[in-house]
C-alpha positions as a Markdown table, in Angstrom:
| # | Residue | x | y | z |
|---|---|---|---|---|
| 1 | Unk | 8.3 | 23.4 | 83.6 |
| 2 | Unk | 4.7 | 21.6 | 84.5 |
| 3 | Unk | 5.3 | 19.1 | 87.2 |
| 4 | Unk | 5.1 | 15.1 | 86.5 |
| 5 | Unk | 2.0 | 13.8 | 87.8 |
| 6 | Unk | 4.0 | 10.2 | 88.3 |
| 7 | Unk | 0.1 | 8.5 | 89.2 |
| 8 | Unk | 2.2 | 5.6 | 89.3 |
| 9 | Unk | 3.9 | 6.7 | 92.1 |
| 10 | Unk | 7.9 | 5.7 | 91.4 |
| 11 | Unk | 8.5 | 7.1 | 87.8 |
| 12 | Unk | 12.2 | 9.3 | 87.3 |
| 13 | Unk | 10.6 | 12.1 | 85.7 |
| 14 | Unk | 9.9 | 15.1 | 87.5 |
| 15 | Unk | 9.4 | 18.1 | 85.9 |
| 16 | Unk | 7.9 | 18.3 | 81.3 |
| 17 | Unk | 8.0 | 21.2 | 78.9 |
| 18 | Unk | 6.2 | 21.1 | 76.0 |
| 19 | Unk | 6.2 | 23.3 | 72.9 |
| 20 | Unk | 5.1 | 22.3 | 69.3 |
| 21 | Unk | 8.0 | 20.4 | 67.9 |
| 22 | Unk | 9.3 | 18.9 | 71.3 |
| 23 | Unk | 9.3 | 18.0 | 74.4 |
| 24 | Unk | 11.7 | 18.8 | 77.7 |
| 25 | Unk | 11.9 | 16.1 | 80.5 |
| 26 | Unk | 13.2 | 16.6 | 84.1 |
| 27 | Unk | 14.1 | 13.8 | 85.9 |
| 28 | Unk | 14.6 | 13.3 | 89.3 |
| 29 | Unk | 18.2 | 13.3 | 89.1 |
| 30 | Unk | 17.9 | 17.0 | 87.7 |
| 31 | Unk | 19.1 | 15.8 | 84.3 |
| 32 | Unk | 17.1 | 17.5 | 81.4 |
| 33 | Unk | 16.5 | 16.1 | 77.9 |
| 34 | Unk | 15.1 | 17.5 | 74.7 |
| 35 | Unk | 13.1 | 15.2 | 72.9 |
| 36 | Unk | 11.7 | 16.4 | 69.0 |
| 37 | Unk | 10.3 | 15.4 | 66.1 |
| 38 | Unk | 13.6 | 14.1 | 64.5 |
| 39 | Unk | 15.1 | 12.8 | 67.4 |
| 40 | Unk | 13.0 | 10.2 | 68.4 |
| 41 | Unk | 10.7 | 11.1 | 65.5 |
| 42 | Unk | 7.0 | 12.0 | 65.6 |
| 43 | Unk | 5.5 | 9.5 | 66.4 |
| 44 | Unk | 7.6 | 8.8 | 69.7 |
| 45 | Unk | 6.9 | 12.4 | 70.4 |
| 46 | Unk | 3.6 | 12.6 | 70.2 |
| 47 | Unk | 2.9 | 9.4 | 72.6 |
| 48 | Unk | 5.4 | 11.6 | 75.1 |
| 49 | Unk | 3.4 | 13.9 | 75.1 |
| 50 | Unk | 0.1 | 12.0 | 75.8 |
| 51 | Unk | 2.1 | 10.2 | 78.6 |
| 52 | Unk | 3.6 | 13.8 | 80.3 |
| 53 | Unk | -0.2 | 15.0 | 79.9 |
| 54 | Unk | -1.6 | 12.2 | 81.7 |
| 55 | Unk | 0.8 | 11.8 | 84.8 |
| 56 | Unk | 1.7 | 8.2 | 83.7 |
| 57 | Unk | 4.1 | 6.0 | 81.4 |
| 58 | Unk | 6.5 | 8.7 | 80.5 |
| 59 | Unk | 9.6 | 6.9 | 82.0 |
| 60 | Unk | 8.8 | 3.4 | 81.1 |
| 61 | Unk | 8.2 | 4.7 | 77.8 |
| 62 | Unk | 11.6 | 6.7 | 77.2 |
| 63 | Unk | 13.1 | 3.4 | 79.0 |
| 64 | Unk | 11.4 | 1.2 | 77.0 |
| 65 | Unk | 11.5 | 2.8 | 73.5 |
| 66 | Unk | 13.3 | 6.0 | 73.5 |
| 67 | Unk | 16.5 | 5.6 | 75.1 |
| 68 | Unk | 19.4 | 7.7 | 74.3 |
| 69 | Unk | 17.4 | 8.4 | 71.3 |
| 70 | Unk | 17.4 | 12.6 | 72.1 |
| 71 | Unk | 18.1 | 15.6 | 70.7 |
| 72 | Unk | 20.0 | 16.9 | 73.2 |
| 73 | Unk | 20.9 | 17.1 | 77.5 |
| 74 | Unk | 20.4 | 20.7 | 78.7 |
């Protein structure tokens, strides 16, 4: 897994994978969720993946938006 950037400085997410169709998130409590493009959708993905690439957003955004809206906990 790449490490979180967290440029904000107090996100939960620690650790991303990315591969084509999804996207894995670590978060500080060591939980791990699989996100993909049916569960939240495309759209949600891809701006997850923006936000993991650039270090910033990525919890707000699964907060926010996402929710319990995954495929699956690891």
């Amino acid at each position: 897994m790449t490490p979180y950037a967290n440029l904000g400085g107090d996100s939960g997410v620690s650790n991303y994978e990315i591969g084509s169709n999804f996207i894995k998130v670590e978060f500080n409590t060591g939980a791990v969720y699989v996100y993909d493009d049916v569960k939240p959708g495309t759209s949600d993905l891809d701006q997850m993946k923006a936000l993991a690439i650039s270090g910033v957003g990525l919890n707000s955004f699964i907060s926010r938006h996402v929710r319990s809206n995954f495929a699956y906990k690891e």
